[in-house]
Every structure is written in C-alpha cells, then in structure tokens.
C-alpha positions as CSV (number, residue, x, y, z in Angstrom):
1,X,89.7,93.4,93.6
2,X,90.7,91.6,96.6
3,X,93.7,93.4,98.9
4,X,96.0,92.2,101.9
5,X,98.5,93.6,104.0
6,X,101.8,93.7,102.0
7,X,104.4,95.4,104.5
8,X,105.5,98.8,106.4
9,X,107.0,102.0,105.4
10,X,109.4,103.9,107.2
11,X,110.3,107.2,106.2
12,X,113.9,108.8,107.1
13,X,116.4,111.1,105.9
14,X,118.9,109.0,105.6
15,X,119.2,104.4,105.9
16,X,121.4,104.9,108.5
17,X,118.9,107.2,110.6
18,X,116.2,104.9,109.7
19,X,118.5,101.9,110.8
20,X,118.9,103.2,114.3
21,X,115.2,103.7,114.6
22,X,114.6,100.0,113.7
23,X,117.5,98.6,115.9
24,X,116.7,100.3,119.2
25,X,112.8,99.6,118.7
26,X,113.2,96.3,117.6
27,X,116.7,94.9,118.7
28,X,117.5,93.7,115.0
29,X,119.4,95.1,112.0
30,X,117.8,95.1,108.8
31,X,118.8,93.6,105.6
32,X,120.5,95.8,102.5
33,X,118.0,95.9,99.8
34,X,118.6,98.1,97.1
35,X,117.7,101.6,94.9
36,X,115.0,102.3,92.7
37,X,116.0,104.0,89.8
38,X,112.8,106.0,88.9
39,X,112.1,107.2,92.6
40,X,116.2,108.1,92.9
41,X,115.6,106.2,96.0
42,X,116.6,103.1,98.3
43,X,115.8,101.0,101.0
44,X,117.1,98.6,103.5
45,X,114.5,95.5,104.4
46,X,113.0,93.4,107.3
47,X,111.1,90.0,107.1
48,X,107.8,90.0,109.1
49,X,106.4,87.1,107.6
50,X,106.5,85.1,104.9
51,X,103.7,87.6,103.5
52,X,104.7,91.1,105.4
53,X,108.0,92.9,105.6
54,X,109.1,96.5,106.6
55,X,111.3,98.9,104.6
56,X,113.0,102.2,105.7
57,X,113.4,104.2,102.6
58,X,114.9,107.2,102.0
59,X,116.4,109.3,99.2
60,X,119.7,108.3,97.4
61,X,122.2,111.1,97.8
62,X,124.0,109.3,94.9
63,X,121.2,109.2,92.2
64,X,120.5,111.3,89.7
65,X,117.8,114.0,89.7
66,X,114.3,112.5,89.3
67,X,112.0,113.6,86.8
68,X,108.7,113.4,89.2
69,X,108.1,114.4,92.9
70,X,109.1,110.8,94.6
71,X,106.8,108.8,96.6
72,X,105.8,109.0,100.6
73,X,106.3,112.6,100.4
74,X,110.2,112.1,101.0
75,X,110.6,115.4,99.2
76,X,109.7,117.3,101.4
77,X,111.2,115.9,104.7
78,X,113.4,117.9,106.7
79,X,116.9,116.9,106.9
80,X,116.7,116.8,110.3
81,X,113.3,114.8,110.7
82,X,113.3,111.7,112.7
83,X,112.7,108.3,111.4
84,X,108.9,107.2,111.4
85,X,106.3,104.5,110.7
86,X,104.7,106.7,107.7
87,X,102.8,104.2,105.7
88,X,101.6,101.2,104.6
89,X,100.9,99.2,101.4
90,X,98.3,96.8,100.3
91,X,98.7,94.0,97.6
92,X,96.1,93.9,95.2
93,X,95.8,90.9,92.9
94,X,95.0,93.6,90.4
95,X,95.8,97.0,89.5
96,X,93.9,97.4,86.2
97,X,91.0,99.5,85.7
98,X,91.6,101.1,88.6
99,X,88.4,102.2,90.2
100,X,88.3,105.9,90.3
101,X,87.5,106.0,94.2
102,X,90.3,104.4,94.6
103,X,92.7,106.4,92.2
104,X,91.2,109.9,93.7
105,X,92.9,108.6,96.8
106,X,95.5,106.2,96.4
107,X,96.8,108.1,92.9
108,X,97.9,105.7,89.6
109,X,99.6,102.4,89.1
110,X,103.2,103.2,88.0
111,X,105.9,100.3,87.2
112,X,108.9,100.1,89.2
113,X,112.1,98.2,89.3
114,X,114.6,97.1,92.5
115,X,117.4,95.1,90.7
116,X,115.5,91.7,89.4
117,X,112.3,92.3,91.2
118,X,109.1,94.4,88.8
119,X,106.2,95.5,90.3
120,X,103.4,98.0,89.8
121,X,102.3,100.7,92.4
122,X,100.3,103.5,93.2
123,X,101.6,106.6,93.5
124,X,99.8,110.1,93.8
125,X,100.8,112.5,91.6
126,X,101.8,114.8,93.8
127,X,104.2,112.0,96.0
128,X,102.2,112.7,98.9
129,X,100.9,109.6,101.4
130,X,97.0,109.1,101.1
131,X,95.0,110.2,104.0
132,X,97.9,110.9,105.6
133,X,99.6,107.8,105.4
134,X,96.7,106.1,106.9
135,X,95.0,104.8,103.3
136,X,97.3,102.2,101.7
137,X,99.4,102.4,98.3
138,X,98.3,99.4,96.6
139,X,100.8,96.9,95.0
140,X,100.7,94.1,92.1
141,X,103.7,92.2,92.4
142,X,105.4,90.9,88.9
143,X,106.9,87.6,90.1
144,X,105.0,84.8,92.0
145,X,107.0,84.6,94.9
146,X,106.7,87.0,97.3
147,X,109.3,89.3,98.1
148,X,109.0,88.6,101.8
149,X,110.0,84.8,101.5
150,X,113.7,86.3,99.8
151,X,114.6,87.9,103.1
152,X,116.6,86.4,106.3
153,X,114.6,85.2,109.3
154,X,115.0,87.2,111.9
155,X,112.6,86.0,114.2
156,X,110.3,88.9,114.1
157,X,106.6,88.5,112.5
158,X,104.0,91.6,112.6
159,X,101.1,90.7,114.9
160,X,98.7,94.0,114.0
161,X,99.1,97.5,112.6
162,X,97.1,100.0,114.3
163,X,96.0,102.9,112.4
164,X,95.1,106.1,114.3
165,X,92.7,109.0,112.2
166,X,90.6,111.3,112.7
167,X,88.0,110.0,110.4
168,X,88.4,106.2,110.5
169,X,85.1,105.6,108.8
170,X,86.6,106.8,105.6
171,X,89.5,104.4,105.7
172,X,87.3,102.0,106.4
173,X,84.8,102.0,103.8
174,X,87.7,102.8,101.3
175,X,89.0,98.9,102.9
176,X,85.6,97.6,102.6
177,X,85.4,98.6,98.9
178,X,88.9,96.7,98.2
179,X,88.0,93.8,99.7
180,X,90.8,94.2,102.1
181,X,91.9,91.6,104.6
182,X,94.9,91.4,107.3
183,X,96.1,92.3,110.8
184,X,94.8,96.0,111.0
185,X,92.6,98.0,113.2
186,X,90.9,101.7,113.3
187,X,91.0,103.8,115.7
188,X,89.6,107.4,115.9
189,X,91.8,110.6,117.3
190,X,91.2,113.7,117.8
191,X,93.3,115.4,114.8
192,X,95.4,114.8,111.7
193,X,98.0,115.9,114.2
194,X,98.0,113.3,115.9
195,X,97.3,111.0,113.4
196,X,100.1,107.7,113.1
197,X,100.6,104.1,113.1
198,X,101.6,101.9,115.4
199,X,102.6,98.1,114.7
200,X,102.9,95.6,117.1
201,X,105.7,93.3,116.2
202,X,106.9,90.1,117.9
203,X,110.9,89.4,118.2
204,X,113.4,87.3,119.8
205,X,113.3,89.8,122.5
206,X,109.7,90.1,123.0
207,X,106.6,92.2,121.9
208,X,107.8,95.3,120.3
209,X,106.2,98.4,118.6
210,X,107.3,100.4,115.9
C-alpha cells in the first residue's frame, strides 16, 4: 500500500458556520459541493492543490434518517460547537485486504457516492475519528482524475499540516506501515486535550492557518 495526503476535514454544525470559519481564517469562500446520501450529509469544498483540498462537512437537516452512526463523529456534536480542523484523509492506491492494524484503527472501507463522483472509504464503526482525528481515513478514489483538479483556483495551496498528539510515535509508525508520503509533521503534547491540527496554508492574502 502506498498513501498520500488527500485533503482536510472540517467539522461544524452547520455549512454556513463552517463557511465563516474558512472565510475569516482564510479570506476566501468555498465552493458548493454536494450531500452524500448514505452519511445524510454534505459539504462545501476548497482547492489546495491540484492533489489536496479541504471540506467543511456537516449534517444535512434535509436528509432522511441514516441507518448507521455518520462519519467524524458528527453525531455527536453539539449544536453549538464551533467549527474546527477535525481530520484528515489519506489516499491509498488500495483499500483491499485491508491490513488489520490498519482496520483496528482506521475502521472498514465503505462505498460512497457525491452526485457523479464513487469512492471507497474507511469509516469506524462506531463514526468516531481515529486517534482522535490525528490517524487518517484512508480513501480509493473510483475515477482517475482527482477530485481536486474539478474545483476553482482560488489561489490557496496547503504548505504542511501539523499534527499535535500525545503519542506521536503511534501515528507515526501507523504512517510508516502505509507507506505514507506528504506535507505532514508530528509533534508531541501533553494531552488528548490538547490534541489538534493545524495546517499552514498559502493564499492571495498571505500565509494562513486553519
């Protein structure tokens, strides 16, 4: 298995809250993109790259019910909660066989759907984030093009993600074991508490971080 840096995940109540967060941290608005049926979910979209993007996601008031607790834990975030860098994902150029070590952490692959595009993620049974949100989901895109290269050029590219845990030896042997490559760094802190991300992002107004 080899792995790369595929894009960002910001959690929040609503698009619109997540929106704000985006536009006052990064002095851009993002880009509609769409609602995933299974998760009862959807997400607005910004191009970092023609290989990274970010994505505030959030739960659709309009869907139906869901049959399954919904990925990056968004069931169970307050209302009032404020919009935050939560996660990451990883693109794999495969998801089958799954390596146990892998699945024990990062949960199974499941299909999913966003109007034309198909892909296959993991997703923990449970919806929760691995390690906190500082392990990635892993992703296997189902078109060759990547998603990224679809979006509108803002002028903003990702220069690093830096990933804050208190046991950053985990993560990093977990990375290690996928073969992972991209702009990320460990760092150690004292507590899951204080556990985050941080990503560094270039725009037309400067160095940014999220």
């Amino acid at each position: 298995m080899q792995t790369s840096l595929d894009h960002l995940v910001i959690v929040a109540p609503t698009l619109d809250a997540g929106g704000r967060f985006v536009s006052q941290r990064l002095g851009v608005e993002l880009q509609q993109g769409g609602c995933h049926p299974l998760m009862g979910t959807h997400n607005t979209l910004l191009r970092l790259g023609t290989s990274f993007y970010l994505e505030v996601i959030a739960i659709n008031p309009t869907a139906p019910p869901v049959e399954r607790p919904r990925w990056f834990a968004l069931d169970r975030l307050p209302d009032n909660a404020s919009a935050r860098l939560a996660h990451w994902v990883a693109k794999a150029d495969t998801l089958k066989s799954l390596d146990p070590r892998f699945a024990e952490i990062v949960g199974q692959p499941q299909p999913m759907t966003r109007g034309e595009l198909c892909w296959e993620i993991t997703i923990p049974a449970d919806g929760g984030l691995p390690l906190e949100g500082a392990a990635p989901s892993l992703i296997q895109w189902g078109q060759p093009a990547h998603p990224a290269t679809m979006l509108e050029d803002k002028g903003c590219s990702l220069q690093m993600l830096d990933i804050f845990h208190p046991a950053p030896e985990r993560i990093s042997h977990l990375l290690d074991a996928m073969n992972f490559s991209g702009p990320a760094r460990l760092h150690r802190c004292d507590s899951l508490e204080t556990s985050r991300l941080v990503a560094c992002i270039e725009t037309p107004g400067g160095l940014r971080n999220l």
